[in-house]
N, C-alpha and C positions, 0 to 999 in steps of 0.2 A: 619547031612544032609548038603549037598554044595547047593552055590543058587540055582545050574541050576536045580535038583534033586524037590528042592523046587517052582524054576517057572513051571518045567510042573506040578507039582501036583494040582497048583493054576490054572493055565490053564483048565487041564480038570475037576477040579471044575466049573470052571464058564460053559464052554460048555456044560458041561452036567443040570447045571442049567436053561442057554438059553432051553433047549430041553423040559423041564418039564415043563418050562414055558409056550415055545409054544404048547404042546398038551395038557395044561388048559386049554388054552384060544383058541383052535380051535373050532371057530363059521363055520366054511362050504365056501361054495363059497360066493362070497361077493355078496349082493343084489344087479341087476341091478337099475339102474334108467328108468323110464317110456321112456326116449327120446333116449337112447341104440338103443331097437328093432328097432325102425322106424328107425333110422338113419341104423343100416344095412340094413331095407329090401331097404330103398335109395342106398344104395352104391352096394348090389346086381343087381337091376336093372338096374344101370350106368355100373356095369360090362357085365351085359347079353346084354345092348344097343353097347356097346364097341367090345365084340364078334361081335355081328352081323352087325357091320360097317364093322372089321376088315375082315370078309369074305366075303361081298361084295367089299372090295379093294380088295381083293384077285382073286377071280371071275372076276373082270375088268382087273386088267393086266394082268391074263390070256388070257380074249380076248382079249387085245391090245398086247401080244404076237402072239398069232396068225393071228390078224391082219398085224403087224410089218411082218411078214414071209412071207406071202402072199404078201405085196408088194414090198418085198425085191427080190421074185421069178419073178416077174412082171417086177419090175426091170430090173433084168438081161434077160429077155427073149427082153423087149425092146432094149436093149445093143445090143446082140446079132443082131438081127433084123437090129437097125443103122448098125452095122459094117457092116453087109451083104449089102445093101445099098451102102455103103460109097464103098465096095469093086467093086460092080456092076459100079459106075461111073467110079472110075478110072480106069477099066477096057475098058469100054467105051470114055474114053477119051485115052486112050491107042489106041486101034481098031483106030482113027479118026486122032492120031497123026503117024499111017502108023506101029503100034505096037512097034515104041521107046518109050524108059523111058520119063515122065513126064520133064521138064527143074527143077520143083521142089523135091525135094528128097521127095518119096511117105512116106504115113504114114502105119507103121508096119501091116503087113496083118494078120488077125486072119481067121483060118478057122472056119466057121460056119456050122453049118450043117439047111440046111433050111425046116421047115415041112411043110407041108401039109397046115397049119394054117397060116404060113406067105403066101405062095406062092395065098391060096385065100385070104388073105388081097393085095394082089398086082395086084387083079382083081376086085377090091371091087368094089359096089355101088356109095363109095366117088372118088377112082379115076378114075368110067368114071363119073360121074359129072365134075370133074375137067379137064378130058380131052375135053368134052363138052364143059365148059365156053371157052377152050384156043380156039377151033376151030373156036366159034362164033364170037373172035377176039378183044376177052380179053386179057389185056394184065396180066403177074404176081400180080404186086398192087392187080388189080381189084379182080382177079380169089381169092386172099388170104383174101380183106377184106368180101369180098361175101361170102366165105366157111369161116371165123370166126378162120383163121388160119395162121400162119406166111410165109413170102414171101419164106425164104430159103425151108423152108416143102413144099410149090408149088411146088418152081425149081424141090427140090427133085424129086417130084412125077411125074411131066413133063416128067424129063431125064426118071425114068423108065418105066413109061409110051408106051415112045417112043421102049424102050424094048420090052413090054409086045406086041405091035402091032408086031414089028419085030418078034417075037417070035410065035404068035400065029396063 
């Protein structure tokens, strides 16, 4: 017999020794200790508290995406709205300067399409209050610290104001 012949023989001597060994002395599962169970039923109920955080953060950025959406559409409808606005002045400053261009290069016109919902914001409550104060001979300042709103948002509303009468 050569070594090599001889190591595996010795080899699977001993492994099959180890094996006889272990299914002698196979006693079962190994006995918990008393402080085991508890310590899982702990750790199960840090996991079921864990879930139900996790799907109330869940649940919340859901609504804070749909909230986020909503005033992101809000947004752009106020957009909208200024531009419309913005376009109505310079148009009206157009009209008064005999319909030549502006001496300043005008700012890029967007068409907007105006609904229903702008058009009665532009007859609102707030701006005949406001055309109110101006009549009684108020000046901007006053009309804007009284109505709890900025002097440019007066002008604003002034100039179209003076539309809305012309118009109506």
């Amino acid at each position: 017999m050569d070594f090599f012949t001889y190591m595996l023989g010795l080899s699977f001597l001993v492994g099959a020794g180890f094996i006889i060994y272990s299914l002698i002395n196979f006693h079962g599962p190994r006995p918990q200790s008393e402080a085991e169970p508890a310590a899982y039923a702990r750790l199960e109920d840090k996991l079921e508290a864990f879930d139900a955080t996790l799907s109330e953060a869940d649940s919340t950025l859901a609504e804070l995406d749909d909230k986020s959406k909503s005033v992101l559409r809000e947004l752009d409808d106020k957009y909208k709205e200024l531009l419309f606005l913005y376009n109505m002045i310079d148009d009206k400053k157009a009209m008064q300067t005999g319909g030549n261009p502006l001496p300043t290069a005008p700012a890029p016109r967007v068409d907007v399409v105006v609904d229903d919902r702008t058009k009665r914001r532009l007859q609102s409550p707030r701006l005949q209050k406001i055309l109110e104060l101006q009549a009684s001979g108020l000046n901007v300042s006053e009309i804007a610290k009284k109505m709890g709103m900025g002097k440019g948002e007066v002008n604003l509303i002034l100039e179209l104001g003076k539309d809305v009468r012309r118009n109506a």
